[in-house]
ChimeraX commands (.cxc) that place a marker at each C-alpha (Angstrom):
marker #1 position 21.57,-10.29,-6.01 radius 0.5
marker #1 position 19.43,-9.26,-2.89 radius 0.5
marker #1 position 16.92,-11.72,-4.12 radius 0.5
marker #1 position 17.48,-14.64,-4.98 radius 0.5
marker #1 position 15.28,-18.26,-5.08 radius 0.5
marker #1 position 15.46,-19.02,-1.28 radius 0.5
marker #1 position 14.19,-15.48,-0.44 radius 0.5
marker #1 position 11.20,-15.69,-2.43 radius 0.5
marker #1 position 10.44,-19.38,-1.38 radius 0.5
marker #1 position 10.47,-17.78,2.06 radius 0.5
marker #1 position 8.28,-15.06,1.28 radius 0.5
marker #1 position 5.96,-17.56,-0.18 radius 0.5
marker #1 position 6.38,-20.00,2.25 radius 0.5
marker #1 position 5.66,-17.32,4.83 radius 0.5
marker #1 position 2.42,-15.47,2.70 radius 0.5
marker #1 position 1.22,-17.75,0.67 radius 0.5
marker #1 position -0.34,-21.58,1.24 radius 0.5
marker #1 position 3.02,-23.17,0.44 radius 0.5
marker #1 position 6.78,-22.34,-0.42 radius 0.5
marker #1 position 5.24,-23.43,-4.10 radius 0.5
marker #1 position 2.42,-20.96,-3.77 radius 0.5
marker #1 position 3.39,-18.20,-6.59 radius 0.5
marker #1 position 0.15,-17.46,-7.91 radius 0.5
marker #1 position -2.20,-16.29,-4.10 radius 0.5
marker #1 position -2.89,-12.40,-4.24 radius 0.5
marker #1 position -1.40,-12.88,-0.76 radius 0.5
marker #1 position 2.39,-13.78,-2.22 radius 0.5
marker #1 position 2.36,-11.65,-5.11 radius 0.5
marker #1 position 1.97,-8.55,-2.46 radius 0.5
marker #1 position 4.25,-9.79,-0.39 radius 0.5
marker #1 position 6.67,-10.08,-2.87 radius 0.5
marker #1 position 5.65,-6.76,-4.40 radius 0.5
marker #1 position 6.41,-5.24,-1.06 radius 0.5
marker #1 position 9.61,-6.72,-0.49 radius 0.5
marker #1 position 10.74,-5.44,-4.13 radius 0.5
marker #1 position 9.37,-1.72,-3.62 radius 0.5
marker #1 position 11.29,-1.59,0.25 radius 0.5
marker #1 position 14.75,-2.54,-1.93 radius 0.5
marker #1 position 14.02,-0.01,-4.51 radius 0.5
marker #1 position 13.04,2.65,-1.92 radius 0.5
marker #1 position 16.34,2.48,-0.30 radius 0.5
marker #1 position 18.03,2.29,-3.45 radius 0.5
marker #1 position 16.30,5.69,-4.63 radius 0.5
marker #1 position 17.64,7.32,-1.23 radius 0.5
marker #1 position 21.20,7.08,-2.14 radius 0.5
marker #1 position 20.85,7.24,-5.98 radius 0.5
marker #1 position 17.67,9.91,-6.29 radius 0.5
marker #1 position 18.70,11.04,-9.92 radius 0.5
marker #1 position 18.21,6.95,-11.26 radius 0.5
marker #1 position 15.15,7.85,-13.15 radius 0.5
marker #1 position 14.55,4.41,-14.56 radius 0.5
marker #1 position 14.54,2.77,-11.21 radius 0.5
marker #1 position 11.97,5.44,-10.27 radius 0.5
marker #1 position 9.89,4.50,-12.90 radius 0.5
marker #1 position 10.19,1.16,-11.95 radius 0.5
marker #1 position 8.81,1.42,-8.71 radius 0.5
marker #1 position 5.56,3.61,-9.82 radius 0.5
marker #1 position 4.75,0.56,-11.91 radius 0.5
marker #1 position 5.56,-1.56,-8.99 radius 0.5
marker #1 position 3.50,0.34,-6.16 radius 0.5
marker #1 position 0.79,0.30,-8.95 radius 0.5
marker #1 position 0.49,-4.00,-9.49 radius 0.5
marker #1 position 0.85,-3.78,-5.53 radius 0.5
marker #1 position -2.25,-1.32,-5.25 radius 0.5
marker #1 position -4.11,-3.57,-8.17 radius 0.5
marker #1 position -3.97,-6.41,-6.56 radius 0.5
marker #1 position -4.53,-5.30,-3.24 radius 0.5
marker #1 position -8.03,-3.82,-4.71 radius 0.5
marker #1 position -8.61,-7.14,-6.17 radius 0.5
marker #1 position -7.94,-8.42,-2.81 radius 0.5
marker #1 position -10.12,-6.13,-1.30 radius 0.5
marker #1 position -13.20,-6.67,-3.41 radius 0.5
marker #1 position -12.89,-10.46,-3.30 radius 0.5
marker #1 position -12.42,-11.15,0.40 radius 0.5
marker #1 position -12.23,-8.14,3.09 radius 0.5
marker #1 position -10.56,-10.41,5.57 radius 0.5
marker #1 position -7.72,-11.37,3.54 radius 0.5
marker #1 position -6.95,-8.00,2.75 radius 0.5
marker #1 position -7.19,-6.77,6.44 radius 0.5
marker #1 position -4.80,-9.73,7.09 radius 0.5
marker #1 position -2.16,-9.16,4.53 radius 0.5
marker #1 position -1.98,-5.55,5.03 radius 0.5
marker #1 position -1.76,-5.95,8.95 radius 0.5
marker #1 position 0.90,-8.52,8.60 radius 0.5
marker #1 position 3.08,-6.50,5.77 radius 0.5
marker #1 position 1.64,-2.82,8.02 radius 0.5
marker #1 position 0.65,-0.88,4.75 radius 0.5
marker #1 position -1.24,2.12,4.93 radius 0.5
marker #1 position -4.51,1.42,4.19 radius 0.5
marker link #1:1,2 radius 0.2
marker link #1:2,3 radius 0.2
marker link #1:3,4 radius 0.2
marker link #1:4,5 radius 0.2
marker link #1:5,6 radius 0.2
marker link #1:6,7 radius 0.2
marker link #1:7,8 radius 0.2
marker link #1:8,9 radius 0.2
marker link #1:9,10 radius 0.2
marker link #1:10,11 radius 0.2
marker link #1:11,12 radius 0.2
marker link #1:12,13 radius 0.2
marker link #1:13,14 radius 0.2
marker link #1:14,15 radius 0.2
marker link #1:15,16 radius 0.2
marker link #1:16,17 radius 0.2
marker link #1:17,18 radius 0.2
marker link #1:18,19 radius 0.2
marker link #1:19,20 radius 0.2
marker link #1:20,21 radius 0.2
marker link #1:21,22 radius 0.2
marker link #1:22,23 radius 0.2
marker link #1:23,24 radius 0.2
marker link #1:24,25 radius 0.2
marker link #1:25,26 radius 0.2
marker link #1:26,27 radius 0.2
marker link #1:27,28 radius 0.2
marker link #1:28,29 radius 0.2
marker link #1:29,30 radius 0.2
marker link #1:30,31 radius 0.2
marker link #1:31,32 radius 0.2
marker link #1:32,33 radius 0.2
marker link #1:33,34 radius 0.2
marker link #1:34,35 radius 0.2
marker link #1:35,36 radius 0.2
marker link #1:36,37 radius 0.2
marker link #1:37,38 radius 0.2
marker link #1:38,39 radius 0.2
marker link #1:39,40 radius 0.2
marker link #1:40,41 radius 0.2
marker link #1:41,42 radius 0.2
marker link #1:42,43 radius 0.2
marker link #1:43,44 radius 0.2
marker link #1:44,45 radius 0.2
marker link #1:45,46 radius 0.2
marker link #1:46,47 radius 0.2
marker link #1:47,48 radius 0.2
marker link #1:48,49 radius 0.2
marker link #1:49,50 radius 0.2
marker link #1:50,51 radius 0.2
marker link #1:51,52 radius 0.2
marker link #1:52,53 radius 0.2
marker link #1:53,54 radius 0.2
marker link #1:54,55 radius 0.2
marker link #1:55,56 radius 0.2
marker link #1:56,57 radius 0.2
marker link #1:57,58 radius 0.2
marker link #1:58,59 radius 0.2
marker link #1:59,60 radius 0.2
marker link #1:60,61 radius 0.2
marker link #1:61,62 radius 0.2
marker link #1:62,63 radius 0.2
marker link #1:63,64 radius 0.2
marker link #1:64,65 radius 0.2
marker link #1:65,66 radius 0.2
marker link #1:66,67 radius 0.2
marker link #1:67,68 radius 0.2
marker link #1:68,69 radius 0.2
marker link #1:69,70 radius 0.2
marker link #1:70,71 radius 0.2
marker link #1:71,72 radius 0.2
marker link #1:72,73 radius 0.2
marker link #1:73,74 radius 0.2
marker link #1:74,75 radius 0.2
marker link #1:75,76 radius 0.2
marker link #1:76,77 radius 0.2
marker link #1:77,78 radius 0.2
marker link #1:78,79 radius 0.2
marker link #1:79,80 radius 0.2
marker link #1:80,81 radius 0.2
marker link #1:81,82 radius 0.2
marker link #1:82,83 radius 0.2
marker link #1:83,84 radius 0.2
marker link #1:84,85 radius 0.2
marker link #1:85,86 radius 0.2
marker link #1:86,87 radius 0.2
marker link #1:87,88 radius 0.2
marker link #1:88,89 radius 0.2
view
């Protein structure tokens, strides 16, 4: 499975506070983003899997959500997490 419980302690360990930190804005994103770059490439050799598709609207959506709530809450952890993962915006 490309990910597994070591890969997300590392994203968490790497985002977050802690490897235990599950819950930060900061993690989920991260996370998020390492999810939606897997399903991109998956959707560039497979562009008729419509469900997978699907799935990563909803996905790029929670990302945007919580980047917003991010965003509203503190301006300089937003600015940080999106220079560090290099979204647009």
């Amino acid at each position: 499975m490309y990910l597994n419980a070591e890969k997300k302690q590392e994203i968490f360990g790497q985002y977050g506070k802690s490897n235990t930190d599950t819950g930060s804005p900061e993690a989920q994103v991260a996370l998020f983003s390492y999810r939606i770059s897997h399903l991109t490439e998956h959707l560039k050799k497979n562009r008729k899997d419509y469900s997978t598709a699907r799935a990563l609207t909803k996905l790029v959506g929670k990302r945007r959500a919580l980047l917003d709530y991010l965003k509203e809450r503190d301006i300089e952890r937003y600015r940080a997490i999106v220079k560090a993962l290099g979204l647009r915006k």
